[in-house]
Structures are given as C-alpha cells and as structure tokens.
C-alpha positions, 0 to 999 in steps of 0.5 A: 142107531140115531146116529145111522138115520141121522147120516142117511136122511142127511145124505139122501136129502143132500143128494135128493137137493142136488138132482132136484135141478135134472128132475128126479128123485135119489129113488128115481135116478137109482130106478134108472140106473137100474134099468140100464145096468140090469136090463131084462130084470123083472120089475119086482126084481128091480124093486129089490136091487134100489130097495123100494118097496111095491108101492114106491116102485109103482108111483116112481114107475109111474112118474118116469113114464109121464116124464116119458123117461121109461116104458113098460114092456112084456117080458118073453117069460109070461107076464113079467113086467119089464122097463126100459129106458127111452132116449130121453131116460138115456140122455138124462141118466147120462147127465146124472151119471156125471152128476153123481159122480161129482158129488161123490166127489166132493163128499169124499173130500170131506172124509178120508180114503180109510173112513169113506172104505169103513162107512160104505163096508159097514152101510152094506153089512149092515144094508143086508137082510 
C-alpha cells in the first residue's frame, strides 16, 4: 500500500511541477479537460469523473474563473450548475494538452510498453469504488 502513495503523490507532484509554468494545478488541468470533453455535465458530475470532492471542486472552480479560464452557467434542467471553458481556457487546455502528452512521453520511456499496460490496468481496478 505504501508503495501505491509513494507512486501517486511522486507522479502527481511531478506533473503538479511540470504545469506549474502554464499556471495550473493537475487537478485544475483535469477540471478543464473535463469541461471540454464532457460538456453539458453537472458540476457535481464532473466532481466525480477528475475525483475532487465538493470543497476542491469549489475552490479550483473558483480559481479558474478569477484566471477567467471558466464561466459558470445555468443548466436548461433547473438549477443545475454547468461550466464552460473560455477562449482563454480553450487556448491554455491546448497547451496542456501538448504538454501532457510530452510528459507522458518520456514517463513512458522510463518503463516498458507491458509495464506501463499493467500499472495503469491495475491504477483503475483498483481507482474503482
């Protein structure tokens, strides 16, 4: 068990380092990404898919809508509270779009293809509630 947080705070802080320079957390680049590839999701849905509970979903929300990177808006069902991203959000998730995908990259140099298959089949058995 060690050994599973030991590997997730090292890559999160990792990642958390390498985004630091565009301005965004792991969490919040995930909360992006989200609202782009999930569009019309209720927040709390969205809370659920990047695993944030309600408080960091808030204060992250929050964050991003000072940078003006979202905007919240009403849902058609009601009150349901529904983000979008922004021009400027779009153009930064771009970036870390690229980003992320060159640092997976040269993670996935440091492990083999059959290695990098088992950690991330068995990171989500074992994410699952």
């Amino acid at each position: 068990m060690l050994n599973t947080v030991a590997a997730a705070r090292t890559l999160l802080r990792r990642y958390d380092a390498q985004l630091k320079p565009l301005g965004v957390t792991v969490q919040q680049f995930s909360l992006l990404a989200a609202i782009r590839f999930l569009p019309g999701e209720p927040v709390a849905t969205l809370a659920q898919r990047v695993y944030l509970d309600r408080t960091s979903l808030t204060r992250n929300l929050d964050l991003l809508e000072r940078k003006g990177l979202v905007r919240r808006v009403t849902g058609a069902a009601g009150n349901a509270r529904l983000c979008e991203l922004t021009k400027a959000g779009n153009t930064l998730l771009d970036r870390l779009l690229t980003e992320w995908q060159r640092s997976n990259t040269e993670l996935r140099q440091r492990v083999s293809d059959r290695d990098a298959k088992t950690y991330l089949q068995v990171a989500k058995h074992l994410s699952q509630e």
